[in-house]
N, C-alpha and C positions, 0 to 999 in steps of 0.2 A: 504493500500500500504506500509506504512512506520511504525513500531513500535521503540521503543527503550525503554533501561531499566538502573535505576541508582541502586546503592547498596553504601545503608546508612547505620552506625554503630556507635551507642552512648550510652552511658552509664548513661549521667550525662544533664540537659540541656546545650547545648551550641548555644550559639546565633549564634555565627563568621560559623559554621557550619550553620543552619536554613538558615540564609543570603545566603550563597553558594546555599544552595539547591533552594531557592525560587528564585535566579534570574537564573540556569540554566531551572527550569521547567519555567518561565517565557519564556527563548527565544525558549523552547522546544515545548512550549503550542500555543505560536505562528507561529511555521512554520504546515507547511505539516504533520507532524508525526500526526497520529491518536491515538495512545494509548503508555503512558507513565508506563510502570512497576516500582513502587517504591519497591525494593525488600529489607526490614529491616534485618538486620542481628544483631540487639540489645537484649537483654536480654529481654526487657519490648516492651510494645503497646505506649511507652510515645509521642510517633513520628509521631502518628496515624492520628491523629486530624488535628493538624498541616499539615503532608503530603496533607490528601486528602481534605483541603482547599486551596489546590495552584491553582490545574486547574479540570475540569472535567474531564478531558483526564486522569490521573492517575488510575493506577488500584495498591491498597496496597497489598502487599505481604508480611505475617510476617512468619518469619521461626523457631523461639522461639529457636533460636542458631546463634549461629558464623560460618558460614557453610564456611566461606572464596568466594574473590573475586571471581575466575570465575565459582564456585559450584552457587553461585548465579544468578551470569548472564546470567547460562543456564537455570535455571527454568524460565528465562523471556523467551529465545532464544525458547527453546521447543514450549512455548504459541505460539511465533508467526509462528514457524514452521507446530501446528496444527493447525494454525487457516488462514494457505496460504495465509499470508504475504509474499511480495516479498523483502525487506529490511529492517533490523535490524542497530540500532544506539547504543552500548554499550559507556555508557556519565560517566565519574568521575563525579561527583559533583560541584567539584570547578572549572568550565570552563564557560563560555556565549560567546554568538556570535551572529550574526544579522543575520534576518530572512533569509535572500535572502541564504546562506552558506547551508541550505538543500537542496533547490529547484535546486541549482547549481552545487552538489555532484550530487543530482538524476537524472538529465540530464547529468551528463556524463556519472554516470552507462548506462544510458538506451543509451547509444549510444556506449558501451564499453562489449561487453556480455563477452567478454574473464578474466577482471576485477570481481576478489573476494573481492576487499575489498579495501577501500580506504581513506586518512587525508590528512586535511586541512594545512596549515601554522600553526603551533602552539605558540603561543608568551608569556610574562610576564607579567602581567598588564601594567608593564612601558615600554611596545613596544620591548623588548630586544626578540632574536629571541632562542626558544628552540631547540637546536639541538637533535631531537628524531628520526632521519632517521639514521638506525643504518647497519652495517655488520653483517654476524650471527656472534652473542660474542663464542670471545674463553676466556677460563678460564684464561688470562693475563688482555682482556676485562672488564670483572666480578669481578675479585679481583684482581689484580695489580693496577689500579689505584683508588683503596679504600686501601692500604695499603702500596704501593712503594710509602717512604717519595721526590725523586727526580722528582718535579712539573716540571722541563720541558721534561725529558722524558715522562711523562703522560702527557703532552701535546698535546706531537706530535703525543705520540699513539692516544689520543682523537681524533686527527683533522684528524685520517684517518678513523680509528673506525665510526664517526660520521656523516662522508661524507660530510666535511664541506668544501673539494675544489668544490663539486657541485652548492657552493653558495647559496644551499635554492632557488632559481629560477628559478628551471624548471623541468616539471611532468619529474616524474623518476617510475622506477619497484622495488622498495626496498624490500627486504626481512625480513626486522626487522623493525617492527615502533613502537608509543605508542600506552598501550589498552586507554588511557584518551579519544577518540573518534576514535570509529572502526565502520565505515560505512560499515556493511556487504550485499552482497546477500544471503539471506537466502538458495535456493535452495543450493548451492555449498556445504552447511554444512553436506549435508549429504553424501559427499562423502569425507571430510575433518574431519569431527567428531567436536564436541564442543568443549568448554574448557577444557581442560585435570583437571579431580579433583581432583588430588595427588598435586598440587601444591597448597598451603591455598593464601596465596600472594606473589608479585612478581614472575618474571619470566613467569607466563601464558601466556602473551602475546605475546612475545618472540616465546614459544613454540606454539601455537594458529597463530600466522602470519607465522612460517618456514612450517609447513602444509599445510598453505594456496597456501602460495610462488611456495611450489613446483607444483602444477597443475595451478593455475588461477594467473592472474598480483596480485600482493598490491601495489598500484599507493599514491604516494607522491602527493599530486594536491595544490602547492603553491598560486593556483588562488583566494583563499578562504581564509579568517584566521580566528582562534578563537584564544580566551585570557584561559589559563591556570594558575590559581593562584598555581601552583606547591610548595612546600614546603620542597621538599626533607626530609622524615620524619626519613627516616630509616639513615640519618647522623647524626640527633641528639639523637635516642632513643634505645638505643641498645638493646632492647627487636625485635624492627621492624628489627635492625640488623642482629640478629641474624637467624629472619626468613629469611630475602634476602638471606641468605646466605647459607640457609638450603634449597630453592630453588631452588639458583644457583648449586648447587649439584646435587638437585634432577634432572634440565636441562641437565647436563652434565654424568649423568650416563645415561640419556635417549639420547644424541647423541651423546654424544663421547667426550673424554676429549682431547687430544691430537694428536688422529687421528681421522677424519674426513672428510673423501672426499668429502661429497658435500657442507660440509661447503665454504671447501676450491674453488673450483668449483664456486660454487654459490655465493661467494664474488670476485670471477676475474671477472665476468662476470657484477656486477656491477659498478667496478672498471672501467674496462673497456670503458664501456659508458660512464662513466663519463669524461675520458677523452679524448675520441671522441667527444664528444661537446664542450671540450674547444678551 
């Protein structure tokens, strides 16, 4: 019924990674899901052992390259596409959550047919709340507030950007959310397509949910939460920078930089809602 896939890459032993991994396929191994693709994107097999002693439900994937984030995630997606799976779980690594958070996504799929895709509450370890319900990004979105030195105008752009007057408390149809847990319908993908694989990292998600958006709901479902050790990497490493940023390009030649129509469109409409509810 339920597959899902993680996409691990290392070079070097690293414990503080291991630990990630072993307590997401822990609360992975324990829910509903049947088969866990561990898709390696490492140099070496060094990861091998390790991975397929976490749970039986694991199935290792090594790809003896760097194929990038969602080039990997589809060779999970295809698996469970050929093997008529009805739901896909694309998992970052560094996330856990308690059992009950599958079984209560999958009951509102199955009561939601119109619904492609759908996240949980996403949080901090220390409870603080991740604002990743997002507008489609316009190129101020994406680089202006990584670059415009004037923090309270990137503020205010954030707090609209992020759909932080929705309060986090209540299902919404967002058209931008994070890939860190994407609870898919797998049928829908074939009319959506998969991860786009011109993009190595960042940005896929983005471009993979505005797909989605446009035929089927992507439902925000505050009902649930998982912990996200997020770490914002690509602030400190300006190699990761420079790919962000070579992706955000790549997104905006593919829908438009400044003009936009359904961007524009399909952010009044959840603008809108939002505050019709309040």
């Amino acid at each position: 019924m339920i597959t899902s896939s993680i996409v691990i890459y290392s070079t070097k032993k690293d414990i503080e990674k291991e630990e990630e991994l072993a307590k997401v396929v822990k609360c992975t191994s324990s829910s509903i899901i049947e088969k866990i693709y561990i898709v390696d994107n490492s140099p070496t097999t060094a990861l091998k052992e390790f991975v397929e002693s976490l749970s039986c439900k694991i199935i290792y994937i090594f790809n003896n390259a760097n194929l990038g984030y969602g080039t990997a995630h589809n060779i999970a997606i295809r698996k469970s596409l050929e093997e008529g799976f009805k739901y896909h779980i694309v998992l970052n690594p560094d996330i856990y959550f308690e059992d009950r958070v599958i079984e209560i996504l999958k009951v509102y799929m199955d009561q939601n047919q119109s619904v492609g895709a759908i996240m949980p509450q996403v949080k901090y370890p220390d409870g603080e709340t991740q604002y990743l319900c997002k507008l489609l990004p316009s190129p101020w979105d994406l680089f202006g507030r990584r670059f415009i030195p004037f923090k309270g105008i990137v503020e205010k752009r954030n707090h609209r950007y992020e759909l932080r007057e929705s309060g986090y408390n209540q299902i919404l149809n967002v058209p931008c959310l994070s890939g860190c847990f994407m609870f898919l319908r797998i049928q829908i993908l074939e009319n959506t397509g998969l991860f786009d694989e011109n993009f190595f990292m960042y940005c896929e998600d983005f471009d993979f949910y505005r797909r989605i958006h446009k035929k089927y709901k992507t439902i925000f479902y505050p009902e649930v939460t998982i912990i996200h050790a997020h770490k914002k990497e690509s602030y400190k490493n300006n190699a990761l920078l420079r790919m962000h940023i070579k992706s955000a390009i790549h997104y905006f030649n593919k829908w438009g930089w400044f003009f936009d129509r359904d961007r524009k469109l399909i952010n009044k409409t959840v603008l809108d809602k939002i505050h019709s509810l309040k």
